[in-house]
Structures are given as C-alpha cells and as structure tokens.
N, C-alpha and C positions, 0 to 999 in steps of 0.2 A: 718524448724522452723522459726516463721516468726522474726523480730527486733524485742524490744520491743521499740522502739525509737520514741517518741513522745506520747506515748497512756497513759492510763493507764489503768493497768486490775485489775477489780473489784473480779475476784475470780481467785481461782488455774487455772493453764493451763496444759495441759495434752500432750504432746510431743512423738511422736514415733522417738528413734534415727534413720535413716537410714544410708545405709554402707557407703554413702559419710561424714558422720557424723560422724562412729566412729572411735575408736581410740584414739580421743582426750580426755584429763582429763576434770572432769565436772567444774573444775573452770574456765579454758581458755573455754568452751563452753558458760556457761552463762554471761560470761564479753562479749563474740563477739556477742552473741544472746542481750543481755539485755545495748543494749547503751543508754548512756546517766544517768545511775545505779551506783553509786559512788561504787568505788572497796571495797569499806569497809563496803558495805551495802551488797555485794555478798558473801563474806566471811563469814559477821553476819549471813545469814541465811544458810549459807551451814552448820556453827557449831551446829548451833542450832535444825537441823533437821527437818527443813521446806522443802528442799529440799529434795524428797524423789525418789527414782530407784524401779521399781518395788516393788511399796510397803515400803520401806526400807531405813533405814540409811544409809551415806552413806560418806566415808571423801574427802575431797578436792583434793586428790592424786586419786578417782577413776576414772577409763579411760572407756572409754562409749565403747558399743558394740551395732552391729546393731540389732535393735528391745527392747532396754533397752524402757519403757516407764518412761518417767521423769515428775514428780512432779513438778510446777515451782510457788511460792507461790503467791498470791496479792501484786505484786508492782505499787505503786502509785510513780509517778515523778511529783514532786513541778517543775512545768515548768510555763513560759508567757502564756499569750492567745493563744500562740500557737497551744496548746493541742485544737481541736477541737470534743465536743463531738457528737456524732454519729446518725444524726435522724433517728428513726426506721423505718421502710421499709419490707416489705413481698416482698417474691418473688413468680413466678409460681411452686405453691406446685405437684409435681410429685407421691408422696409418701410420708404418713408419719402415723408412729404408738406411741406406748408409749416408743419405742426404737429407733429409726430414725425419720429422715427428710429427703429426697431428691428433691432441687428445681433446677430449672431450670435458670440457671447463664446468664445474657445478657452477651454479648462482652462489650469491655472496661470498667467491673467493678472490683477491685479488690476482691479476696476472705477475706483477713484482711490488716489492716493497718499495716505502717511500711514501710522504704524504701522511704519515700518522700510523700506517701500515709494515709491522714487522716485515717482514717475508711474503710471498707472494708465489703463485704456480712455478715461474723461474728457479725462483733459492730452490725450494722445496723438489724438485726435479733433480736440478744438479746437485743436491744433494744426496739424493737417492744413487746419482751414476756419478760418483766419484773419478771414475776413469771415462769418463765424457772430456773429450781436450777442446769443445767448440760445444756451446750450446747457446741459442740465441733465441727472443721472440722476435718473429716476422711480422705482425701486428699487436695490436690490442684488442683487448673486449673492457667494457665496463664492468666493475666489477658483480654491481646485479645477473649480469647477463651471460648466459649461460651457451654451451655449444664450443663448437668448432676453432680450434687456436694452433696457430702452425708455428711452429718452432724450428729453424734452420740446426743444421749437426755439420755442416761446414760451411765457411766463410763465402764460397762460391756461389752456395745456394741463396746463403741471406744476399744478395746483391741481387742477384736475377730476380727473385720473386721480390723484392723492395722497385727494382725497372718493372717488372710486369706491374704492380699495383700504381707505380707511378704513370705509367702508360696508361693506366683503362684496362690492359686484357686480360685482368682475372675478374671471375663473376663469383659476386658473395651475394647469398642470399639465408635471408631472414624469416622468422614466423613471430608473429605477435597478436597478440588479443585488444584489441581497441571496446572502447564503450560505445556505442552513437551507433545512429541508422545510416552505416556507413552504404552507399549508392551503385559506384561505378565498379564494374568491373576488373579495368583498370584505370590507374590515375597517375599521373606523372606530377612532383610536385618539386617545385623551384625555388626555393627561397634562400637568400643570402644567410650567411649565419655567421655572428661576433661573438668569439669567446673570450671570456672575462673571468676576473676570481674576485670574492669576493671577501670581505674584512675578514672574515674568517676561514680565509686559503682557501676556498671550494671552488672545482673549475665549474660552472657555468656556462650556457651558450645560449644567443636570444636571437632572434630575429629583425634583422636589422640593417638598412638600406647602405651600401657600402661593405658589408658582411663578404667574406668568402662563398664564392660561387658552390651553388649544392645540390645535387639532384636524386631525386628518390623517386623508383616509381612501386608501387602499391599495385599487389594482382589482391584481389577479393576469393576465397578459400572458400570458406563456409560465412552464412548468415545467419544469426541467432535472433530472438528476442530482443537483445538491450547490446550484445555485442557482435562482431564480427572477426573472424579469422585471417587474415592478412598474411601476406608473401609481400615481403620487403624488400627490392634490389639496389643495391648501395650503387653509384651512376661514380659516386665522388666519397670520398670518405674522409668525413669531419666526425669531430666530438660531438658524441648525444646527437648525431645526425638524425637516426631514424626517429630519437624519442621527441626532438624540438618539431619536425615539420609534420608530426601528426599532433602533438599535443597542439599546435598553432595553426591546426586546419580546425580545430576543433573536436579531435578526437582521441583523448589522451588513453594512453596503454594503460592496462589495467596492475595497480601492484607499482609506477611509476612513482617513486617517493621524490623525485625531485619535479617535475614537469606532469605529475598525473592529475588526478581529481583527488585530492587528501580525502573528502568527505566516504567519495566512493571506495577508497583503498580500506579507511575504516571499517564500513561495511561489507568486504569482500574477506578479512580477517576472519568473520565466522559464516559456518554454513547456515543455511535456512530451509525451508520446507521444498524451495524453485533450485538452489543448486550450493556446490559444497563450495569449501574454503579457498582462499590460494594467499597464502603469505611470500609470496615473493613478484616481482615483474618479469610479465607472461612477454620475456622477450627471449628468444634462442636464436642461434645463426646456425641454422640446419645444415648448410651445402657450400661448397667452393667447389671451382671450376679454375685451374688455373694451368700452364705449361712445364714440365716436369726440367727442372735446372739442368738436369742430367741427360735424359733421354730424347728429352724434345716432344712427348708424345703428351698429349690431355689430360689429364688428372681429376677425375671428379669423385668429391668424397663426401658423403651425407652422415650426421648425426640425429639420433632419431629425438622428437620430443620428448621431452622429463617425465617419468612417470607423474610429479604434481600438477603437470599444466595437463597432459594428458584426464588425467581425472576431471580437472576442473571442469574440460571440454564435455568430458561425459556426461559430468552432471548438468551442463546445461539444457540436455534433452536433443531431440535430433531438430538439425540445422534447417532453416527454413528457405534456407537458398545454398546452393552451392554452384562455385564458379572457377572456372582456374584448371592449374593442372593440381592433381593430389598428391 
C-alpha cells in the first residue's frame, strides 16, 4: 500500500491486505499508511464507515488478514506547495479493454506517489483520463524496474486478479542480467525473506531465517563471458524478491543500486573496448499469464526488452551458451 504522504486522492482507493500486512488492527494500518492525516481525522472516518473491508463495516479494533480488500476513502491534506499536482502522461499501451489496462512501465518511474515521490504512473494516468471513474494498480514494480504493469478499470477486476495473485494462478515472468558464471539451467531458489526500513525510510529486504516464505525459480537464456541472461518466475511475490535471492546466491543484477555489486555498477556506467554502457538495472518483467475477470479465457501478454538492455546485450558479443525457451 503506497503512503498517503504528500498527495492527495480525489477518490476511494482500493488496497489488497497482503501477508506482510496482516495481522495488524486497521487503525494502527491507516495512521502508518495515511502520514501526515491528523489522528482524529482516521478515527472520524473509521466511525463513520467510510472505511470499508470487504464491502463492510468495520470497528477500529479489526485486525486485517491477508487478501482483506480495504476501502480507503478521499483524503485531501491542506499542505504548502508542496503537494505537487501530477501532469498527465500515457504510457506504451500493451493491452487494454473496458476491464484493464496494461502499459509498459520505463525504468526510473515510480508506479504512485508517496515516500519522497511526487506523483507516480497512477497520478499521471488518471490524469491524462479525467473521465476514468475507476482506475487502480493491480501490483507494483520497483521503481528501477521496468515492463509489464496492470491497472484494473473496474472494481470487479481489481478483486479477481488481486484472488488470482493471491492464489498462485497468475504467472509473471521476468528477464535480468546477473554477473557470475551462472551454472544451471534451471534453479529453484527458496529463501525466507524480512523486510525492514531503515533510519532513513528505505524499504529493504534481507535474508533471514523466520523471513517470509519465497520462491523463485531461474531458467538460464543466454550465457556470456562475465554474465548470463536469466528468466525469472515469481513462485511468491515479495519486495525486491527477485533482486535479494540472486544477489544472496551470489549473483547480483547488474545496474542493482541497492543489493548489486556497487564496484561493478561503477564500471558498467561507461562503455569499453569488450561492451557498451547500461545506466540503469537490467531487470524487465517481460510476460504475465493470468485469467481474464470478464471472460474467463487466458490472457497472456509480453513486453519486449528496452531498447538500452537490448544493446547492452549486443555489445556483449554472441552468447556462449544458450538454454531455455527464447
């Protein structure tokens, strides 16, 4: 769930709990979600039943469970100029019906605002479709990370595709650049994963015994010199999922500013004689695979690699192994 800190939202916001989520009572959720929201302005609407759980009333004492969706009503925060509003903007449309959207996310944009972040692909959407009466993000991306972002266009659909992702049966899948003499084929990798913030607000996520259940398994693409091309299948979907259980296999993404190789990312800033630049992290979410809210029928939708990872790839020279499907 993103802050509500700095913004303000013009209509309801529609929240799927997830299991790092629950647990906690909905009053302590919406004063940690909604900063900068006077404690007595959270309360008024929790009494009043603007706040709503699945549909439903709900008192101040209830404790959230994972896939509650929650009701979050129109809060407007009388702030300075600081509140910046949000110029509309389109992105590259992939898909989209009278139930979805799915566009195609650049790297370094954030999905919404909040956290230090004006505005984000959300503001900047519904800004552009003023006469949009429902628009919602159905996931997240990191804001580095680039590709695939699905956007519900009515209530119905955010619920179904938030069940199907809680269920397991949508498949996302990822492409990344790792450094190392990556081995297997395929690799299945499990590790618990704790996320934390640290003194200075940044979410984090480490590996860590008691951590949240997390599974990734890695198909091997192409093999290079010093890197390898990777297909990432998300099993479970945690924060910095795919970036914490390669960087902690030993093989961090390339361009990774928070979990990568800092020395390596320095050196991958400029080209050399052996292959060209890449200022950003060589991570996309290429494909989803998921059941259509409406029709009932499969849906699978692909985003192609960014013209700058593309090149990078190029310049690495032709792959010395290749495995997988392409």
């Amino acid at each position: 769930m993103k802050d509500l800190e700095r913004i303000s939202t013009p209509q309801a916001q529609f929240v799927t709990i997830t299991e790092e989520e629950a647990g906690q009572r909905i009053d302590n959720y919406l004063l940690r979600v909604c900063k900068g929201v006077p404690k007595s302005h959270i309360y008024r609407i929790l009494r009043s039943g603007e706040v709503r759980v699945n549909k439903g009333r709900i008192d101040q004492l209830y404790r959230l469970e994972a896939g509650d969706l929650v009701r979050i009503p129109p809060i407007r925060l009388a702030e300075k100029a600081s509140s910046v509003a949000a110029p509309g903007a389109e992105f590259p449309i992939l898909y989209e019906d009278n139930h979805l959207l799915i566009v195609d996310k650049p790297a370094g944009i954030a999905v919404h605002g909040g956290s230090g972040v004006s505005y984000g692909v959300i503001e900047q959407l519904r800004a552009s479709r003023p006469e949009a009466k429902f628009l919602e993000l159905v996931h997240r991306l990191d804001r580095e990370t680039s590709g695939l972002l699905l956007l519900a266009k009515k209530r119905s659909a955010l619920t179904n595709l938030h069940e199907q992702m809680r269920d397991g049966t949508t498949d996302k899948r990822y492409l990344t650049l790792v450094y190392g003499d990556w081995q297997n084929k395929r690799q299945h990798v499990k590790l618990p994963l704790h996320k934390y913030t640290t003194p200075e607000g940044e979410r984090r996520v480490v590996v860590q015994a008691g951590g949240m259940e997390s599974h990734t398994v890695f198909t091997l693409l192409k093999k290079y010199e010093e890197f390898a091309l990777l297909e990432a299948e998300l099993k479970t979907g945690r924060t910095h999922q795919i970036r914490v259980h390669l960087a902690s296999s030993g093989f961090p993404i390339a361009g990774d500013d928070k979990y990568g190789d800092f020395a390596l990312n320095k050196q991958l800033l400029k080209a050399t004689d052996k292959r060209g630049a890449l200022k950003r992290m060589f991570l996309h979410a290429h494909q989803i695979t998921f059941t259509h809210p409406d029709t009932g029928k499969p849906v699978t939708v692909k985003a192609p690699l960014p013209g700058e990872c593309e090149r990078f790839l190029v310049s690495l020279g032709n792959p010395s192994a290749k495995a997988g499907p392409q």
